[in-house]
LUMPA-741240 format. One record per residue (C-alpha): residue in one letter; x, y, z. Coordinates in steps of 0.001 Angstrom, whole numbers, padded with zeros to 6 digits, always signed. Layout:
N
aXYZ ...
//
This chain:
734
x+054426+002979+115280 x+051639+003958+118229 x+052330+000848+120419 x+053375-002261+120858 x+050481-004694+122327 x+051892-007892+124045 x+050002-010913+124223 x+046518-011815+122893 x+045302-008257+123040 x+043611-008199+119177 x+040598-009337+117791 x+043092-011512+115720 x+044411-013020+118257 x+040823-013479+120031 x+039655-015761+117434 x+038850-019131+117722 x+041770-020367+114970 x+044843-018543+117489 x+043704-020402+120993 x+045987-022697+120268 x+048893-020027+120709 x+050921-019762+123629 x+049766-016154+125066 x+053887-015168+125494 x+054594-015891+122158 x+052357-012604+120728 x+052391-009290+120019 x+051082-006599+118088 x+052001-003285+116417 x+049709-000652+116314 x+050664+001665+113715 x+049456+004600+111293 x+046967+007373+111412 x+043813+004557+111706 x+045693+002686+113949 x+045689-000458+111981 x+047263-003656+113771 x+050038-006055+112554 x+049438-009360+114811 x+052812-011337+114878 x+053815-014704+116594 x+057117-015606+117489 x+058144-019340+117610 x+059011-019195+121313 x+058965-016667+124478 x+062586-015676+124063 x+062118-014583+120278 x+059261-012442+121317 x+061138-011134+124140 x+063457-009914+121573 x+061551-008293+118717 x+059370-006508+121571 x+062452-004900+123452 x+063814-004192+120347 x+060339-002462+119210 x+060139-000346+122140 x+063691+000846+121907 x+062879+002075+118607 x+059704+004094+119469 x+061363+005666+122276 x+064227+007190+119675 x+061532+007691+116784 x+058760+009539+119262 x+061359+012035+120653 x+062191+010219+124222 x+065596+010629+124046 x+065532+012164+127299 x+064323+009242+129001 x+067276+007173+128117 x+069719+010173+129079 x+067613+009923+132221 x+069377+006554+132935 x+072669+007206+131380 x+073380+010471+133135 x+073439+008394+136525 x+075865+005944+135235 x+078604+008900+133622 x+077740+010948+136902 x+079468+007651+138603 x+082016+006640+136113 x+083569+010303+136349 x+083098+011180+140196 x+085134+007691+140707 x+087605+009015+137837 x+087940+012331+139740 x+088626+010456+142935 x+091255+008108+142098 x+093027+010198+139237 x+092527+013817+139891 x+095234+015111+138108 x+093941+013403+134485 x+092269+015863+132283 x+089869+013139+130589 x+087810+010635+132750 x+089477+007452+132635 x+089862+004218+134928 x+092045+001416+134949 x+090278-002297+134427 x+090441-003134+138033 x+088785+000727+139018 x+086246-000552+136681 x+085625-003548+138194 x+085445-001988+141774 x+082921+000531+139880 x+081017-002052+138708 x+080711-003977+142078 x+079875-001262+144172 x+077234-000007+141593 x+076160-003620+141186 x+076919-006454+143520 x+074922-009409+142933 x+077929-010520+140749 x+081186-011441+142352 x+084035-009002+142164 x+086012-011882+140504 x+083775-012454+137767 x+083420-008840+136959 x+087138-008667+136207 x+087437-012211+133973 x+084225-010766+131775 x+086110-007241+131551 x+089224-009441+130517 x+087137-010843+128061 x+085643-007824+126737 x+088858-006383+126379 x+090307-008750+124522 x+087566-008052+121827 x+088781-004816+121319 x+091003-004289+118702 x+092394-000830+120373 x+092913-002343+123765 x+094634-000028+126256 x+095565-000060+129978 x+092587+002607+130537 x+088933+002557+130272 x+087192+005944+129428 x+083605+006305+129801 x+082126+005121+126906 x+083661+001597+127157 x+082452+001735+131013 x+078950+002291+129647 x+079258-000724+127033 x+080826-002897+130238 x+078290-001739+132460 x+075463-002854+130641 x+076930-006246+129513 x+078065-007395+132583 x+075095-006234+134474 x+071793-006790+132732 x+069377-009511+133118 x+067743-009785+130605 x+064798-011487+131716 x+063792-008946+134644 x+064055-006521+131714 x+061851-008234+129177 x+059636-008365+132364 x+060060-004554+132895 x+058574-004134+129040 x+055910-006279+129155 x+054599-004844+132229 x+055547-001257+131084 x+055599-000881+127580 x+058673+001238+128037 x+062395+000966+129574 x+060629+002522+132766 x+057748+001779+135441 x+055733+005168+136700 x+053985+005005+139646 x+050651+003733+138132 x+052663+001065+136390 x+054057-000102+139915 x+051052-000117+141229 x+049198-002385+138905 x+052286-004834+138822 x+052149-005031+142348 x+048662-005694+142510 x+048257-007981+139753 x+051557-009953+140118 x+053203-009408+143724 x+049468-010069+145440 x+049021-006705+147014 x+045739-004961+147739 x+044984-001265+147446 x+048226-000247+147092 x+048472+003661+147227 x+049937+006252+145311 x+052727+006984+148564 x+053420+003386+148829 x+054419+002858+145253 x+056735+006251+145346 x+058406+005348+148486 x+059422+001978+147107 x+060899+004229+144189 x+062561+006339+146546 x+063850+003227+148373 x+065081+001324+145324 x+065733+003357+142268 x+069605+004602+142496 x+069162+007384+140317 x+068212+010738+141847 x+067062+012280+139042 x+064672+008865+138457 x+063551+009508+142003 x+062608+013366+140998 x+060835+011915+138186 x+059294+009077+140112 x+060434+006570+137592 x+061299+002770+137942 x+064088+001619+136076 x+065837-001760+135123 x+068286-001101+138414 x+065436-000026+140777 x+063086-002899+139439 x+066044-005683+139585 x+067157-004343+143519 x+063201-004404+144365 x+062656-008142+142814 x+065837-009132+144978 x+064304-007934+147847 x+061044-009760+147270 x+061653-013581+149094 x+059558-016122+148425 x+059079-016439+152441 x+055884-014871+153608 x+057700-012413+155993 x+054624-012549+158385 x+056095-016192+159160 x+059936-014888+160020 x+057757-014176+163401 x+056204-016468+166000 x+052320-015533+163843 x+050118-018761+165381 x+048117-019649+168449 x+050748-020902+171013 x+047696-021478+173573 x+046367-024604+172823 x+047824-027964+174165 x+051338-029257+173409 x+050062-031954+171040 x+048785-029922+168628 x+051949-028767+167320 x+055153-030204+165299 x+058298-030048+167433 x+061457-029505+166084 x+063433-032634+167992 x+066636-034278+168061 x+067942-037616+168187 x+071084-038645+170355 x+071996-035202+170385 x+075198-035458+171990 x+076405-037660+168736 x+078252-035100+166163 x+078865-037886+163693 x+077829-041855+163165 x+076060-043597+165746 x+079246-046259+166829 x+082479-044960+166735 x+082114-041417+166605 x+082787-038142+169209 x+080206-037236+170920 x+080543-033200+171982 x+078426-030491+173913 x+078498-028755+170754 x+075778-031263+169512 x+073296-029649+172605 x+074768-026168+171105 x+074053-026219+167177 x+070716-027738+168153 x+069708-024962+169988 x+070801-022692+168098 x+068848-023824+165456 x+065541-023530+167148 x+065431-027650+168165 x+063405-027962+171445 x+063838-031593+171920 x+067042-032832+173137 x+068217-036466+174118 x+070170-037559+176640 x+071421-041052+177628 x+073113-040936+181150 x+075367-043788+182190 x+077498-044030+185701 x+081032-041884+185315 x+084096-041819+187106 x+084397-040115+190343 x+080799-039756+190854 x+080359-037699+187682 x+077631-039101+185161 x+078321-039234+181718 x+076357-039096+178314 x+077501-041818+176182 x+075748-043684+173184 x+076247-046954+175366 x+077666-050325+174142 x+079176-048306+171307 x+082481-046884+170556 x+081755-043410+170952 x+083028-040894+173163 x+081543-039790+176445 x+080414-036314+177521 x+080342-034554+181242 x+076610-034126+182004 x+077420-031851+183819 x+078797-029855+181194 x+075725-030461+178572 x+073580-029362+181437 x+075623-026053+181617 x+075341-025381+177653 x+071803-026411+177867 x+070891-023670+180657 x+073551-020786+178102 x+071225-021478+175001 x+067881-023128+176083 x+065456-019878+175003 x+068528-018303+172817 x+066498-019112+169587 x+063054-019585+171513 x+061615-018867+174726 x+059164-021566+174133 x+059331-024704+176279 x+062467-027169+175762 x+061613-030930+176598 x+064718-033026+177615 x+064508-036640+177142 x+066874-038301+179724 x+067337-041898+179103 x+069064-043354+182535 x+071153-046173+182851 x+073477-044946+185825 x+073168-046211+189322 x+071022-044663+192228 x+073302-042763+193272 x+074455-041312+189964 x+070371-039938+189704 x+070721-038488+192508 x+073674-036387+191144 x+071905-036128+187855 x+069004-034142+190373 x+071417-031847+192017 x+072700-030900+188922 x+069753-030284+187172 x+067687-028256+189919 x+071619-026242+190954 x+072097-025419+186589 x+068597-025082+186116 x+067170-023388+188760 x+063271-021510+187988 x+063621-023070+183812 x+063216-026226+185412 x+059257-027421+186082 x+059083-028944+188865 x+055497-029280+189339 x+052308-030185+187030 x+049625-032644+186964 x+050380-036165+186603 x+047099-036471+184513 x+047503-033381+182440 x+044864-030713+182280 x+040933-030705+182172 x+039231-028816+179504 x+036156-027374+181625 x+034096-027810+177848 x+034485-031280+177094 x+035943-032862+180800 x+038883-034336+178938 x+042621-033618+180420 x+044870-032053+177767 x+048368-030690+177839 x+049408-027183+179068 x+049968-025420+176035 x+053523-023458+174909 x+052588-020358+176111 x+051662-021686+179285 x+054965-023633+179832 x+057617-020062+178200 x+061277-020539+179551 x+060225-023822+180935 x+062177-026770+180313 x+060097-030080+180637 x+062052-033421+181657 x+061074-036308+179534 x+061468-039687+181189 x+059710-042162+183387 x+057386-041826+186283 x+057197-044147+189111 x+053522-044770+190781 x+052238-042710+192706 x+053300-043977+196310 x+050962-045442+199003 x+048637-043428+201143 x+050275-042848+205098 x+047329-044564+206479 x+047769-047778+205338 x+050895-049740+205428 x+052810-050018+201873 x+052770-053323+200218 x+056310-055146+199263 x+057639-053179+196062 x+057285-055298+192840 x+059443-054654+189817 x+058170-052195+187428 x+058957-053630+183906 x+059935-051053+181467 x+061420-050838+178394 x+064562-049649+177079 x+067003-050007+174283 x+071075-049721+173480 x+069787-046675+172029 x+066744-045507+174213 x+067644-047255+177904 x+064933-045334+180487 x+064460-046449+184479 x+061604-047492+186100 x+060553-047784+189939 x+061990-049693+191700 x+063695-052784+189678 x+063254-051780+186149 x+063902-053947+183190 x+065976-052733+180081 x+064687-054277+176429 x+065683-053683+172745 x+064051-050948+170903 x+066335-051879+167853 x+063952-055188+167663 x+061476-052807+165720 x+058558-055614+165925 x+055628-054572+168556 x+055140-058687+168248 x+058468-059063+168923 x+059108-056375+171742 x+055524-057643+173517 x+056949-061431+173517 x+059640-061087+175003 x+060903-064027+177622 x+061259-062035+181145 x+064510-063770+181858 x+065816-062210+178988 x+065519-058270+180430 x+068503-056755+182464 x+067176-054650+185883 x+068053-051324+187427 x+066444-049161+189676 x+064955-045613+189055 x+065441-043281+191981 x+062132-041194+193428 x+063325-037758+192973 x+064525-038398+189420 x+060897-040047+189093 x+059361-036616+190469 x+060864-034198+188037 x+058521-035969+185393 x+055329-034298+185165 x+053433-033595+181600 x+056016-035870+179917 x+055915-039636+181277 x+057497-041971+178826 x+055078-045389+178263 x+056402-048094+175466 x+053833-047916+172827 x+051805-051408+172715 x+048830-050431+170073 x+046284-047494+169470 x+043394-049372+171322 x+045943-049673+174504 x+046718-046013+174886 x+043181-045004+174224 x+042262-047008+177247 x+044826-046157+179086 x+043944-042396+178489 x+046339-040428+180130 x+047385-037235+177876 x+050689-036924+179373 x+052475-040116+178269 x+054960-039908+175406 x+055186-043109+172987 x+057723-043982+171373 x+057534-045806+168171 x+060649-046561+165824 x+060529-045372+162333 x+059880-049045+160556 x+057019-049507+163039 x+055851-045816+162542 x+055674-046435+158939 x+053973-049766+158674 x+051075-048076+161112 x+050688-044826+158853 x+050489-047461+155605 x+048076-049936+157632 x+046023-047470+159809 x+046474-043666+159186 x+042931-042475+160393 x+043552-044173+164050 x+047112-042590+163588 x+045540-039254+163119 x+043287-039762+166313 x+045756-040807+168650 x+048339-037809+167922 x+045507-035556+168178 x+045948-036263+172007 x+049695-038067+172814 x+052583-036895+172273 x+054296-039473+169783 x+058015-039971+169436 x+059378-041557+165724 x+063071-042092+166024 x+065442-043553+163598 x+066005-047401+162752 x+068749-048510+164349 x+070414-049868+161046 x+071023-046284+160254 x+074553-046331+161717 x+075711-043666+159888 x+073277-041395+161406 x+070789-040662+157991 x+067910-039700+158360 x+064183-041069+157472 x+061860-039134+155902 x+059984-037097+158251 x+057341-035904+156031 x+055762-039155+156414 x+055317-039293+160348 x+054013-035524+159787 x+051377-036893+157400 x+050220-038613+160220 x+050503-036119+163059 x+053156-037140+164820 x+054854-033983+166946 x+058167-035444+167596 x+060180-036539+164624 x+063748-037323+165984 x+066433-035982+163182 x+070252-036298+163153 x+070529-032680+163200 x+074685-033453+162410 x+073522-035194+159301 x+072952-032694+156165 x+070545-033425+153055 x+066876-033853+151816 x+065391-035130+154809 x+067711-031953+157279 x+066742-029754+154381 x+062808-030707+154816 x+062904-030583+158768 x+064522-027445+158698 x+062061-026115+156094 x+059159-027016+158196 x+060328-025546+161311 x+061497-022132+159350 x+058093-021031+159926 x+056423-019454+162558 x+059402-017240+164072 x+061441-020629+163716 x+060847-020886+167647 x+060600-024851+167165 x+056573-025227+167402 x+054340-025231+164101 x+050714-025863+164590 x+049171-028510+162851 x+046605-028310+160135 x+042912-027781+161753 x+041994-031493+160192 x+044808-033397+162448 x+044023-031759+165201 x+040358-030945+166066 x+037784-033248+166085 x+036274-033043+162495 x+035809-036468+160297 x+039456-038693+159991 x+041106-038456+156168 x+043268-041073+155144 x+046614-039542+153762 x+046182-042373+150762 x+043592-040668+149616 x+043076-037894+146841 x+040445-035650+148623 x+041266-034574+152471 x+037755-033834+154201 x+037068-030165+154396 x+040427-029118+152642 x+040297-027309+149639 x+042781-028319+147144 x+045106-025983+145603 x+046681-025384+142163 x+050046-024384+141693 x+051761-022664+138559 x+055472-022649+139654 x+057367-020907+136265 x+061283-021179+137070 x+062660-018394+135157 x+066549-018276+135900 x+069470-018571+138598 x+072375-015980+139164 x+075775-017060+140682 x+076008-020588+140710 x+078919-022182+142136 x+080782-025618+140759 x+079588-028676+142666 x+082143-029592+145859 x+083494-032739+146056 x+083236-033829+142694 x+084732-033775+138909 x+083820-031868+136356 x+084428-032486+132035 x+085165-028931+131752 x+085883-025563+133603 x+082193-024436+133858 x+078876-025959+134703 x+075992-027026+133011 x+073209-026797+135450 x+069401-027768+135314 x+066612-027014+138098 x+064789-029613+139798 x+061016-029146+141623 x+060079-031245+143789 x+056862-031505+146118 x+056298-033303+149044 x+053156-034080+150938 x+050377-036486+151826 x+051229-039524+149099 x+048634-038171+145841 x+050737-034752+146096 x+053746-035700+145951 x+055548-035608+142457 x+058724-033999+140610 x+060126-032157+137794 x+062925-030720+135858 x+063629-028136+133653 x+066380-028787+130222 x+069346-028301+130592 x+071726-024859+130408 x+075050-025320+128474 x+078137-023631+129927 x+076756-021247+132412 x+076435-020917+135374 x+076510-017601+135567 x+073010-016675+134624 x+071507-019642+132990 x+067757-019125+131957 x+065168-021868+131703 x+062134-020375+131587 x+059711-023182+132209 x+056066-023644+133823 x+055173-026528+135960 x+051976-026893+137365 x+050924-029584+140101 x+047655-029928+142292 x+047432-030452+146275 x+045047-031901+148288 x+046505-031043+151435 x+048668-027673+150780 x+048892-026966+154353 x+051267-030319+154902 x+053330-029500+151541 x+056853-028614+151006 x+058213-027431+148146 x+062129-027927+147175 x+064069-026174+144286 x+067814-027967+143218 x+070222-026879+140839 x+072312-029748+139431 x+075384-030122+137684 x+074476-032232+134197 x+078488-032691+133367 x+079352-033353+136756 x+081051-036426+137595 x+080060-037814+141420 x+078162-035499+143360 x+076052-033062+141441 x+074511-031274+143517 x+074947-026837+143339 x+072165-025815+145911 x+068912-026104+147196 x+066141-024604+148811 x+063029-025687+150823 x+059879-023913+151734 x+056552-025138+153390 x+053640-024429+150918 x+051982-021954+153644 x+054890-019536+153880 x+055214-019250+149799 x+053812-015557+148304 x+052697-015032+144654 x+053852-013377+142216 x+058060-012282+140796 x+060347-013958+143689 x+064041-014320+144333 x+064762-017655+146100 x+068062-017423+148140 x+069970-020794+147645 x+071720-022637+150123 x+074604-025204+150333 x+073986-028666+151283 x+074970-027694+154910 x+072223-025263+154580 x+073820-022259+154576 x+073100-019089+152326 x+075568-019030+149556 x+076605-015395+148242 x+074602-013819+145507 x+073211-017110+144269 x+069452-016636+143596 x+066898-018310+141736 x+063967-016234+140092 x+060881-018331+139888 x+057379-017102+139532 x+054247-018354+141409 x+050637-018552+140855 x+047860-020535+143304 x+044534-020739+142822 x+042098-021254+145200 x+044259-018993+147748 x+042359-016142+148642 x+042811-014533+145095 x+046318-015834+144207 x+048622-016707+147778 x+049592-014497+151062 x+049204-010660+150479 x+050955-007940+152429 x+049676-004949+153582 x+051075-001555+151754 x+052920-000398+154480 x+055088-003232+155410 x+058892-003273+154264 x+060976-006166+154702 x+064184-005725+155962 x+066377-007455+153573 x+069800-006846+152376 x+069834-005146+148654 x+071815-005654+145953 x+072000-003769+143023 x+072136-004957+139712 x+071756-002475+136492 x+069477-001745+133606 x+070769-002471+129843 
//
């Protein structure tokens, strides 16, 4: 045998009659003095897999490369006996007991859990018909490569290859044709060997092997690491960006009868949220409280929220935090409220702005400052009294100012102010209301005067803010509402986020503080989508996702269409107006370390898991599916299946992996992960999977492959000389 040609690489296989092969399913051997060609197909990927590796294996013996595979092996003895040496110095023959083994075997390799290194030893063991207490090095090699291998990153290392190693030109090209880097050099490629191949005499020889290409692939995230930093224009005006915002943040469980904690202000911070809620109501002793009112929850110090707020505001971010402070306390509790906040606050707090926003010297219309303009600033949300009367002339009687507020959004106005449902989530209802029916307070002046760029108005209809005009009112619509106007008008949805900031917040039927689906307020341009960040699941895991981007500092600027003033789309729609569509090859190739389900039954003592893919978007782009199903492991199940889906509007995507339990009784769920479309890179990736609380879970990785077309040759490319900083692991060539 000369070689071993994978794929469609004959004139056999270029004929008309084999296009209707799948390109992974053949292979060729070139063989004999005239190299003459045997084209085979296999009946699926995996069998090829197989009779290719097995192929190679034999040519390396049969053409003399037995050094090559000592190459490998003289690494893993040089381990096995300096351990031996170090824990039994006194034996004359290399040996190790099962658990040195297994410590061996985890250091060398620990993607895989110490624990299930020793049950597959166990198990190894007991095939053994000489079984002993020791384990000399032979048997370590045999464990080694068992426990260790994957074998599809090693039937990738052949196919790309043609041999159990990569040299440095065979690094290169795989990086350029499958990772999406340009002009990688000659140094680059060797100091990724030096950084990733264990073996030192590998590094002399500059070669790649299963260990050094499995620890590189691990490195290799999904996550475009040009996006783990704040990457986008922060100059231009606050309502062209997504804000990662709150709802009742002070609320750490359901919306009636649960506590209600500073640590709400605290985990929201801390996880790059810069809009927080606050409702104020009249405390004891002069000290105002936050307290979901006419409810059974528990009441917080504002005082004390302020406190945490000042400790964490620009922890995460140092871009500008917007408080929404919903008053129903008396006079004299504002003015309390005041002291506090300019005392805590001090120089974070703006105190000064334009009432009318900013005017754009190009076009003459008044805009918001933008987040760079307004760093370590924290804006106060609320409402805005008139501006008073002129000295010169004497001040007319004060009328009431009728405003609106809700059980679950109260706000002051000037003077008398009126209180009204939000929960009645009609605009026909909310705009007939009979004025007898509204209760009255009174908003205090300097409260009033700490509002500047972010005056809260009750949102009446499109055509009344336009009029109205001014940039720096904040609307708040709830979610039913909010949905009926995306279905009904989108494009005059589009327009009037372009300029106002636009509040969606949750139904108020959604006692047990879920969630509604932001992606569809996003569609529409709305910057402030209020999640219960204390609630976990799809719609946390899709907020979360879209704010991972861009440094995760808690602004993401909106696509160019919802924001500049190019022709409307409507999100119904299959073609968005000077978008170019995308489409996307996702193949999901396997998952390492999955744990059982929690909170739920199982038939038997291991899983059977299954991956799910699922896309969401503008309405045409969204869509879902799954791959079969993986008996009895969960260890390293492989399902090695393509999906391929078109988007209109990739810059508004998300894309979600989940692994399910198929014999799980109850919950099924085994982890997830979420990733806007823009921050996904081509090419081999390991997807780090999270819980449903959204937290990394150990060693549990998914290994997907990507493709896009129409993306600048194939997605985001990185430049040769960046290195991510990840944590390796190191798992081991068979």
């Amino acid at each position: 045998m000369k070689e071993v040609l994978i794929g469609k690489r004959t004139d056999v296989f270029r004929a008309k009659e084999a296009s209707d092969y799948a390109e992974d399913c053949a292979f060729s051997i070139v063989y004999g003095v005239h190299y003459e060609t045997l084209d085979l197909l296999a009946k699926d990927v995996d069998e090829a897999n197989i009779w290719v590796t097995g192929l190679m294996s034999l040519m390396t013996i049969t053409n003399g490369n037995d050094h090559l595979v000592d190459e490998r092996e003289t690494w893993l003895v040089e381990c096995f006996e300096e351990r031996a040496r170090a824990v039994r110095p006194d034996e004359h023959k290399a040996c190790l007991s099962q658990d040195e083994v297994s410590c061996l075997i985890y250091d060398m390799s620990s993607t895989f859990p110490l624990q299930r290194i020793k049950q597959r030893i166990k198990e190894f063991q007991r095939t053994k018909t000489d079984e002993g207490l020791l384990v000399d090095v032979d048997c370590f090699l045999e464990l080694y490569k068992d426990i260790t291998t994957r074998p599809e990153i090693y039937h990738l290392l052949i196919r790309h290859a043609n041999k159990e190693y990569m040299t440095v030109d065979d690094l290169i090209t795989f990086l350029e044709v499958e990772q999406g880097m340009m002009n990688v050099s000659r140094e680059h490629a060797v100091a990724l060997i030096e950084q990733f191949e264990p073996s030192s005499s590998s590094r002399t020889n500059c070669h790649l092997h299963i260990e050094g290409l499995t620890r590189f692939l691990l490195s290799e995230s999904c996550f475009d690491p040009e996006q783990r930093l704040v990457c986008q224009d922060m100059t231009q005006p606050l309502a062209h960006y997504f804000i990662a915002s709150s709802h009742n943040t002070y609320l750490v469980e359901d919306q009636l009868k649960g506590p209600s904690s500073i640590e709400g202000y605290i985990q929201a911070l801390i996880n790059g949220c810069r809009f927080l809620e606050m409702d104020v109501w009249d405390g004891s002793d002069d000290d105002p409280v936050i307290f979901h009112g006419h409810t059974l929850t528990s009441k917080v110090p504002f005082r004390r929220a302020v406190e945490a707020i000042r400790i964490h505001a620009f922890e995460k971010s140092h871009y500008p935090l917007i408080l929404c402070i919903e008053v129903h306390c008396s006079v004299k509790q504002q003015l309390i409220m005041v002291d506090l906040l300019k005392t805590s606050l001090g120089p974070m707090l703006l105190l000064s702005g334009a009432r009318d926003g900013i005017i754009d010297e190009a076009t003459g219309l008044h805009h918001l400052p933008s987040p760079e303009a307004l760093k370590n600033k924290i804006l106060i949300l609320g409402r805005k009294l008139p501006q008073p009367s002129p000295p010169s002339q004497p001040p007319p009687p004060p009328p009431p100012v009728i405003l609106t507020i809700t059980p679950e959004d109260d706000t002051a106005g000037g003077g008398d102010v009126t209180e009204d449902d939000e929960s009645a989530e009609s605009i026909s209802a909310r705009n007939n209301e009979r004025p007898g029916s509204i209760k009255r307070i009174r908003l205090a002046r300097p409260f009033s005067d700490l509002i500047n760029y972010c005056q809260f108005q009750r949102f009446k209809s499109f055509t009344h803010s336009a009029k109205q005009g001014n940039c720096c009112c904040v609307e708040s619509i709830p979610e039913c509402v909010a949905l009926k106007l995306a279905h009904s008008t989108p494009e005059e949805f589009v327009q009037h986020t372009r300029r106002f900031l636009t509040r969606v917040y949750p139904s108020g039927i959604r006692v047990d503080s879920s969630n509604f689906s932001p992606q569809d307020v996003w569609n529409c341009g709305v910057q402030i989508a209020a999640m219960n960040y204390q609630s976990v699941g799809l719609m946390m895991d899709m907020n979360t996702a879209r704010f991972s981007q861009n440094g995760n500092c808690g602004y993401v600027l909106k696509p160019t269409v919802m924001r500049e003033d190019v022709p409307l789309y409507n999100i119904h729609k299959k073609e968005i107006p000077g978008v170019t569509p995308h489409t996307v090859h996702i193949k999901i190739i396997s998952a390492i370390n999955l744990p059982k389900p929690t909170g739920a039954a199982t038939k038997g003592d291991v899983i059977d898991p299954f991956a799910k893919l699922e896309v969401y978007g503008i309405p045409s782009d969204c869509c879902e599916f799954r791959t079969k199903t993986v008996l009895n492991n969960g260890v390293n199940p492989v399902f090695d299946e393509t999906f391929e889906f078109r988007l209109a509007f990739p810059d508004l995507a998300l894309i979600r992996f989940v692994l399910l339990d198929d014999e799980c009784i109850g919950d099924d769920f085994i982890a997830q992960y979420c990733i806007p479309m823009d921050c996904m890179q081509t090419g081999y990736r390991h997807v780090r999977l999270k819980s449903l609380y959204g937290k990394d879970i150990p060693n549990c990785y998914l290994f997907i492959h990507i493709a896009v077309t129409n993306k600048n040759g194939g997605g985001v490319r990185k430049t040769c000389s960046y290195f991510e900083n990840f944590t390796l692991c190191m798992p081991a060539w068979k």
